[in-house]
Each structure stands twice: as structure tokens, then as C-alpha cells.
C-alpha positions, 0 to 999 in steps of 0.5 A: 486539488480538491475534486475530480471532474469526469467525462465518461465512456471515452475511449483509453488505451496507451502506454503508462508507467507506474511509479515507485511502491509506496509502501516500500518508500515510507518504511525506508524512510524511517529506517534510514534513522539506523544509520548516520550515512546517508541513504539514497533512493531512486524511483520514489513517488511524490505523493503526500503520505511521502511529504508527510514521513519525510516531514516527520523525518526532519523534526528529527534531525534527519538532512532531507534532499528531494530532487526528481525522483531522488530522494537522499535522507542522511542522520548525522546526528538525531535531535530528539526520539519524539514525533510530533502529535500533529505529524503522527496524526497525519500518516498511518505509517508514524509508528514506523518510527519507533524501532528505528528510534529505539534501535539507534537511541535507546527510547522512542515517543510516538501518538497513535497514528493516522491514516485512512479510516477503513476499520479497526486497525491494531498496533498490538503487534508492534508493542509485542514485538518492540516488548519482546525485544527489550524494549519497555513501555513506559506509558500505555496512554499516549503519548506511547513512550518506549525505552531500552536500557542498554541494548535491545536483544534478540528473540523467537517471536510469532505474530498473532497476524501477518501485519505489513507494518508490525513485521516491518517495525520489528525487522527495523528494531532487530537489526542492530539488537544483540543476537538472532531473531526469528520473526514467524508468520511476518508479512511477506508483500513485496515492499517487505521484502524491498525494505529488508533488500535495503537493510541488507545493503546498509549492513544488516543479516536477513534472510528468510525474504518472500517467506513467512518466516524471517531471520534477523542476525543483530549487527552492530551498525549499519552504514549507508546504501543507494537503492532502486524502489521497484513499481507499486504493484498496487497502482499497476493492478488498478489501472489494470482494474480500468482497462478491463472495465472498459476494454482498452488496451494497455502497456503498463511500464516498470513492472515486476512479473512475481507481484502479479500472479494472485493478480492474474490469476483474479483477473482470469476469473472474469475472462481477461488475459494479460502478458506479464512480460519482464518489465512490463504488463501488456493488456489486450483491448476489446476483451469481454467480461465474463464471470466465470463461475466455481465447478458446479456453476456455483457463484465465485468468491474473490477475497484478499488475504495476506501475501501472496494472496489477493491485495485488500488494497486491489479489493475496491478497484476490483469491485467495480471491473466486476460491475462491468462483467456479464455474471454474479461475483461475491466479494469477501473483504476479511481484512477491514471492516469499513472498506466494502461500504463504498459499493453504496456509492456504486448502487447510486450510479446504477450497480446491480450491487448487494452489501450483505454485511461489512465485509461481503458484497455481491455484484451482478453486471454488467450495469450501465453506471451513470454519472454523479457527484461521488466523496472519496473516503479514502485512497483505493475507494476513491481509485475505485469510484474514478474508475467507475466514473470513466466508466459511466455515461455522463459527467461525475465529479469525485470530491475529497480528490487530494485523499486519492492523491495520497496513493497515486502520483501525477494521477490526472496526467496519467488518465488524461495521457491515456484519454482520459477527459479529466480536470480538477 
């Protein structure tokens, strides 16, 4: 797959169900280094960033079964602490590697990761909190090689930003380190708290889920676990993005109604209603968008921020519902400097659009988007720019697709199941 090709202004509407978090699956699958059971999980997409961790997860010894939605991963026995360069290049998550590893054989090789290309994004966190536990780096130039020489040990530790990934990386080197660590200002997003429901069934003492603060009591091994990955969160908000943008009416299947809260509470800002319901989302058709503005009739500020704040990954997808509103919404991305310049490609469809720097841009809509021929830059602006698509008048072709399909699984099947005309 390599482009999308895109009729516009069809009518949707229909059932659709998610599939598993992403970013839940990918750490699990470096974590389940930790142990040499085997670890089962269910619900886990097919999705290229997927094929890649688990790529990375053979090169070290780890016995791969991938069937359905299945996924079984057992590491008997490890033959190597070193990820391969070109495997690291391809995925952003490859640092998640290096607690496990440091965790179950003393030392960890890893290169710089991969990754969307969206800004600056620090690994400072993991050395500090790798460092912290014990573990020292023998080389600050890549390839990064960490080692520990008996066992890691517990610590106090405050991260100078909530990272998803750091807080993960942390949590996984912590479990089987010697006595209690307290990680403060941790990462709070519910696949953190899925990864951390997961160490618990292999064995692990966490506490402290869906909470800024997480405490670790050091195990001294753990065994194997069966779990259920819960809906991503981020793929139902972007087919939430479409159904407002173009008024159809959804049911969106295999939802948790806490991860949708901020999400809601968004939404209500441009006058879309939604049912969060146990284990689904319904989203009523026909709804008109309508800014609504702060006390004073001032203009409304929507930004993302760490859990349970708005997602930055819903930031894109979100800019284009706004396209389609009646009224004017700035945009404040504080998270990533590079993921804002995407709106460019809306201006060019028509979007009444103004990038003021890179992280803020105002949108005034609604706008009448026409078709082009758009590249996707990375995974959420490439969501972004196939929701404006279907939302313009005329035919759009949206290139680089496989980067898109990195995050979404059997994307086209879902659209055209929703009516969607879509091919690549």
C-alpha cells in the first residue's frame, strides 16, 4: 500500500469496532523479556510498528506465535542483549528494550530510535531513570550500551516530564530490581496502566495505577500471564473526528467509557453530543457544528497535554473536524514542534487556516475543502489529512499511505465498511 485514492462527500454511517491499543501492545512485547513463560495477548492489532517490535523480539531469542489476534511471545532463553541498528532505526518504541534487557541479563545494547518525525523527542528520561536504578552507561555515543553489575536496585525518582515511554521503561526495569521504587510525575495514559495490569499478572507489586505517582515493589521473578488488550482509544477518537466532521452517525464497538472523558469534553465544545455507553460509543448523525466560544465570547483554546488531558495524538485529527464547524478555535500543540505544520496541506484544500508558529494554529470554518493530491508525514496527520479527504468535494489521493497504516489496522476495510469510496 502505498497511497489512498479518495471520493469525497459520500455519505457514512454504520457500526465499526476498533482494535486493540498500540501503544499498550508494543511495550508488552518488550516486557515479555522479563520472563521465561510464555505471555499471551489477545486483541492485539496487525499493524506494521507491531511486526516491527516483534522483528526485534526474535533477533533476540524470543519464540514469536502470531495467529488472528493472538499473539504468544515465550523467552526461554535469550541469545543476545543487542538490538540490531536497522531494526532500532525502524520503530520508535526499540528503546523499550533496555529495561527488560537490563532487567533479566544485566546489560542492554540499543542505537537511537525510530519513529515519526514530529519534533524533538528526548530519551533523557530513560538514561535517567535506567541510571538511577543502577545501571550504568558504558557508551554516551551509539550505539547506547547499559550495564549493571549484580542486581538493579530500587529508588525515589521524579521525571522532569510525565514521558509515556520513560515511565514505561522504568516500570519494566523496576520490577525485578531489589527493593521499592516510587517513580513520580510517571505518565498516567491508559496503555500505562495496561502495561502495568500486565506486569501484575506475571508477578510484579504495582500500585499507584491511573495516577501520577507509581510504586514498584522489586520481585525476584516473574512468570507468564494471559491478558485481553483493551480498544485504542486514539483510533475510536479519530473515527469520532469523521463522524462529526461529516455528520454521520456512528457506533463505535470495543470501548472503555474512562478513556473518553477529556475526549468528550472537547467535542462538547463545538456542540457534538455522544453516548459513552459500556462497551461502546454511539455518535448521533445530522449534528451541526458550532464553535463554542469562552465567557466573554472569547476565542476557544483546545490543547493537549499529559493524561488525562487531551491526547497530542487526537490534536491532528481534531484540527480538521474544526474545519467543518461554524466559528474560530485555536489550536495549542505544546507537546511536539513539527506536528501543526500539516494544517499547510489543509490551507491547500481550502481551510480557512492560520499557522501562527510551530505549535499554535487558528482554524475558521466552516471551509469548503476540495480535493488534491496530499503526502502523509506521519501517522495522526496522515489519519487527519484522509479525514479531510472524505470530507472534500472531489477526488484526493493521499500518498506515503503504509505510514498511516502503522497506527490504524484494516483502515480501508473499516472506511469502505462505513461507505466510504476508498481504494489504494
Amino acid at each position: 500500500m502505498d497511497r489512498f485514492v479518495v471520493e469525497g462527500k459520500q455519505p457514512l454511517g454504520g457500526e465499526i469496532r476498533v482494535g486493540g491499543n498500540k501503544n499498550a501492545v508494543l511495550p508488552m512485547i518488550a516486557a515479555a523479556l522479563l520472563t521465561d513463560e510464555e505471555v499471551v495477548l489477545r486483541n492485539v492489532p496487525r499493524l506494521v510498528d507491531v511486526t516491527n517490535m516483534l522483528e526485534i523480539a526474535s533477533s533476540l531469542g524470543v519464540s514469536v506465535s502470531f495467529e488472528k489476534d493472538v499473539l504468544r511471545l515465550r523467552a526461554a532463553k535469550l541469545k543476545t542483549c543487542e538490538v540490531p541498528h536497522e531494526l532500532c532505526s525502524r520503530v520508535r518504541t526499540s528503546i523499550l528494550f533496555a529495561g527488560p534487557l537490563v532487567g533479566r541479563c544485566g546489560e542492554a545494547v540499543l542505537w537511537p530510535p525510530g519513529g515519526d518525525v514530529i519534533g524533538r523527542r528526548r530519551i533523557d528520561g530513560h538514561f535517567y531513570g535506567l541510571h538511577s536504578l543502577g545501571a550504568e552507561l558504558i557508551t554516551s555515543e551509539p550505539p547506547f550500551h547499559f550495564r549493571v553489575a549484580q542486581r538493579l536496585r530500587g529508588r525515589d525518582l521524579f521525571l522532569d516530564e510525565a514521558s509515556v515511554t520513560a515511565t514505561e521503561n522504568i516500570m519494566m526495569a523496576a520490577v525485578l530490581a531489589e527493593g521499592k521504587t516510587i517513580l513520580r510525575n510517571a505518565a498516567a495514559e491508559p496503555h500505562v496502566r495496561q502495561l502495568a495490569e500486565l506486569l501484575n499478572l506475571m508477578g510484579a507489586k504495582i500500585s499507584g495505577l491511573d495516577t501520577n505517582t507509581l510504586y514498584i515493589e522489586g520481585v525476584e521473578r516473574l512468570g507468564g500471564a494471559d491478558m485481553v488488550l483493551d480498544g485504542d482509544h486514539i483510533e475510536a477518537g479519530s473515527y469520532l473526528c469523521l463522524g462529526a466532521a461529516l455528520g454521520a452517525e456512528l457506533r463505535i464497538m470495543g470501548t472503555v467509557p474512562r478513556h473518553y472523558w477529556m475526549t468528550r469534553r472537547i467535542f462538547e465544545r463545538f456542540g457534538v453530543r455522544m453516548e459513552l455507553n459500556p462497551d461502546h460509543i454511539f455518535l448521533p448523525g445530522g449534528q451541526r457544528l458550532v464553535v463554542e466560544p469562552d465567557f466573554g465570547n472569547a476565542i476557544p483554546v483546545i490543547s493537549d497535554g499529559p493524561w488525562p488531558q487531551f491526547p497530542s495524538d487526537m490534536m491532528s485529527c481534531m484540527i480538521v473536524t474544526a474545519t467543518q464547524a461554524k466559528g474560530t478555535v485555536l489550536f495549542f500543540e505544546k507537546m511536539f514542534e513539527s506536528r501543526i505544520y500539516f494544517v499547510d496541506r489543509l490551507i491547500s484544500m481550502g481551510a480557512n487556516a492560520i499557522v501562527c508558529d510551530p505549535h499554535r494554529a487558528v482554524i475558521s470554518g466552516p471551509a469548503e475543502l476540495r480535493g488534491q493530491e496530499l503526502a502523509s508525514p506521519d501517522i495522526r496527520a496522515g489519519m487527519a489529512l484522509l479525514i479531510a479527504a472524505l470530507c472534500a468535494r472531489g477526488r484526493s489521493v493521499i500518498n506515503n499511505a503504509e505510514i498511516i497504516a502503522r497506527g490504524y489496522e484494516n483502515l480501508e476495510a473499516k472506511l469502505s465498511f462505513l461507505g466510504a469510496k476508498i481504494s489504494s
